[in-house]
N, C-alpha and C positions, 0 to 999 in steps of 0.2 A: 504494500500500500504506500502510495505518496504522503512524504512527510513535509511538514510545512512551519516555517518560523516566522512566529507571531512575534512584532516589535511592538514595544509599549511606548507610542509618540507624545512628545506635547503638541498641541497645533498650533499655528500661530496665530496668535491674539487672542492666544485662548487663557482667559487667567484663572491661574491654578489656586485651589483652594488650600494654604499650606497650615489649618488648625487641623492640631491633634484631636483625633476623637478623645471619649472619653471612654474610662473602665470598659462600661458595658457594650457602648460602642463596636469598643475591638472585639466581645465576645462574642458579636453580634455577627462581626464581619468573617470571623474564625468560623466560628459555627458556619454561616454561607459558602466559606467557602472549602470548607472540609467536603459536605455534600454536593458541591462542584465536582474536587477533586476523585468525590469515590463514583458522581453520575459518572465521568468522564474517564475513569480508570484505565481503559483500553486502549486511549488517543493520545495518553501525554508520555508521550516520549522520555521530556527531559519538561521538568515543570522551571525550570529556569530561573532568575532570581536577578534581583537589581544589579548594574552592573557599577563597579569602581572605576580605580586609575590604570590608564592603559600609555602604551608608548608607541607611537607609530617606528616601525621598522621598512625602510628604503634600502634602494642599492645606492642612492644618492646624500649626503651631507641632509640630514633634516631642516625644513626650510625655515627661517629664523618667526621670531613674533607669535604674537597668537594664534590659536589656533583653536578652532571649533573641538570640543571635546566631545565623543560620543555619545558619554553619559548626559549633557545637555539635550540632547537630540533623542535621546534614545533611554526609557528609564528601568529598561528591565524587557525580560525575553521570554518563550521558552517555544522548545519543537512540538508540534505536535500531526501524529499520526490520524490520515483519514482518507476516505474512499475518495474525495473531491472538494476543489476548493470550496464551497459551499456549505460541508461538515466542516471545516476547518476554522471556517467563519462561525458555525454556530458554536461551539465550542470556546471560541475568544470570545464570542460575545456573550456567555452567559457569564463567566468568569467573575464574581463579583472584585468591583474595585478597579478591574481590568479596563473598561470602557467606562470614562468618566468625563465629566464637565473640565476642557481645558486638554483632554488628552482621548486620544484613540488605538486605536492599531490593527499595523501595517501588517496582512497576509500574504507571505510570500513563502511558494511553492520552492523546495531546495530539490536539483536535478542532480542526481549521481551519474557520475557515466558511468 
């Protein structure tokens, strides 16, 4: 079966809501998404997790100044296994927490040769 990596984007102009829930909150969101994890038990590959600091690797001298960090762009991952992109998509999007105000994500089909 085709596997697929689901990016968790910010969008732009999208503003993100950065209050902590509260206690119950998070038990709330844990609980949701435990039962995500076990509907979907079959499809997650790699349930994936936010990503850190990285170091871009060239054959050339890295190029000076700033530089867009992934993890801006990009706030967390994971593969997931499914018959078509369309199971792929329902599977991200039930995802609680996953598709949110200010942020979405990106499904893309990863091809092995």
């Amino acid at each position: 079966m085709p596997k697929y990596l689901c990016l968790q984007r910010a969008l732009p102009g999208g503003g993100q809501d950065d209050r902590k829930p509260s206690p119950t909150q998070m038990q709330e969101m844990y609980a949701k998404f435990n039962e995500w994890r076990e509907k979907f038990r079959s499809n997650l590959t790699d349930i994936g997790g936010r990503l850190g600091a990285g170091r871009l690797v060239t054959t050339q001298p890295a190029p000076d100044g700033p530089l867009v960090e992934v993890k801006e762009l990009v706030g967390g991952y994971m593969i997931v296994t499914a018959a078509n992109m369309e199971e792929a998509i329902a599977v991200a999007r039930e995802c609680p927490g996953l598709v949110r105000p200010g942020s979405g994500v990106e499904v893309i089909e990863i091809h092995v040769p």
